[in-house]
C-alpha positions in Angstrom: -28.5 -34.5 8.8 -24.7 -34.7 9.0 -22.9 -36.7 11.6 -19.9 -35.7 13.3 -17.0 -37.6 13.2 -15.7 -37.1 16.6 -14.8 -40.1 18.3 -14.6 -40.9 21.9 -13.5 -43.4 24.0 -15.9 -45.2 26.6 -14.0 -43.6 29.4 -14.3 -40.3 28.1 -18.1 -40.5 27.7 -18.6 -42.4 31.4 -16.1 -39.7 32.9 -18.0 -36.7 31.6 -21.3 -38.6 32.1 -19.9 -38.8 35.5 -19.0 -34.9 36.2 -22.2 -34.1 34.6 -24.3 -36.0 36.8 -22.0 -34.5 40.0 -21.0 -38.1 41.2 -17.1 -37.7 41.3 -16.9 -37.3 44.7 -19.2 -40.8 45.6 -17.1 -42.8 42.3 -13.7 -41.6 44.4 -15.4 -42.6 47.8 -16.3 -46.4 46.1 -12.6 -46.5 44.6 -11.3 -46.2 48.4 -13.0 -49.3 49.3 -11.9 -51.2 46.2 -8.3 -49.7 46.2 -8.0 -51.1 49.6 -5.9 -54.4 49.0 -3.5 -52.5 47.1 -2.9 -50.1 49.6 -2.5 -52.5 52.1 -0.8 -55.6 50.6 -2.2 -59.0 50.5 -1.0 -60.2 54.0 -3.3 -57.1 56.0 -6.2 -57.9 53.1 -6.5 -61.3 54.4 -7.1 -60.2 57.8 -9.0 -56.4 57.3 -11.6 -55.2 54.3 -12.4 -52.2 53.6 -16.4 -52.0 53.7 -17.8 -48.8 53.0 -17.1 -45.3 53.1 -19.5 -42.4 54.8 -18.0 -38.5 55.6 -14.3 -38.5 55.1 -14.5 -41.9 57.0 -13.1 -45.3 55.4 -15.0 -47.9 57.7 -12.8 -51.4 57.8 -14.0 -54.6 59.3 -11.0 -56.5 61.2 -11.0 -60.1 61.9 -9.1 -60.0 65.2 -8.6 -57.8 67.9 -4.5 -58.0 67.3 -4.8 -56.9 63.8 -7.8 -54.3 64.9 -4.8 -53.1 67.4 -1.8 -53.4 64.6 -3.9 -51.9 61.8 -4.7 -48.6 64.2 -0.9 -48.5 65.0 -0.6 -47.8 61.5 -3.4 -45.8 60.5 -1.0 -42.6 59.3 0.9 -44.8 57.0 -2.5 -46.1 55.3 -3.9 -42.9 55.4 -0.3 -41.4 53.1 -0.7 -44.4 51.4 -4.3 -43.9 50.2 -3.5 -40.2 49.7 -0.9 -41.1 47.7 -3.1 -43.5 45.4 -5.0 -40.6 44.7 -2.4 -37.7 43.9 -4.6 -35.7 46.5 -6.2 -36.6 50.5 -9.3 -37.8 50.2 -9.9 -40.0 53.5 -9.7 -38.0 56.8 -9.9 -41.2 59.3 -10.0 -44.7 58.7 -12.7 -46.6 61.2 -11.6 -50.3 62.7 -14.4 -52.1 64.2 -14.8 -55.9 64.7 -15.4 -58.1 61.5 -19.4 -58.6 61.0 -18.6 -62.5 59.0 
């Protein structure tokens, strides 16, 4: 038996383990929630998380009514900004309900 010698890197293999198994779309979905603090900065991470993400819908707990009502104020500059991170539009609506903590 011969062995090839093709080498590829571990992000190769999870990536096409990934596409094979037809989870791009729910890996993306997971990288909204966790890209969140970027996208936002550290001073509206303090105060909003993003938890979860269900139908074109990033769901963020808020800490405070005020920030509930600044965040939705500037929903359309989050949502460009998460577009952005992605090279494409991936959330449709972002969701701001009270903090569940």
């Amino acid at each position: 038996m011969t062995r090839k010698n093709k080498t590829t890197t571990l992000g190769d293999a999870l990536g096409k383990l990934v596409r094979s198994l037809g989870m791009e779309g729910r890996l993306e979905e997971q990288q909204a929630v966790d890209r969140w603090a970027q996208v936002v900065g550290d001073q509206i991470a303090q105060h909003a998380r993003a938890v979860f993400f269900d139908g074109g819908k990033l769901v963020v707990e808020v800490d405070s009514a005020a920030w509930r009502q600044e965040l939705f104020y500037m929903k359309q500059e989050i949502l460009n900004r998460l577009d952005h991170s992605f090279g494409k539009p991936l959330v449709q609506d972002i969701i701001f309900t009270n903090s569940r903590r």
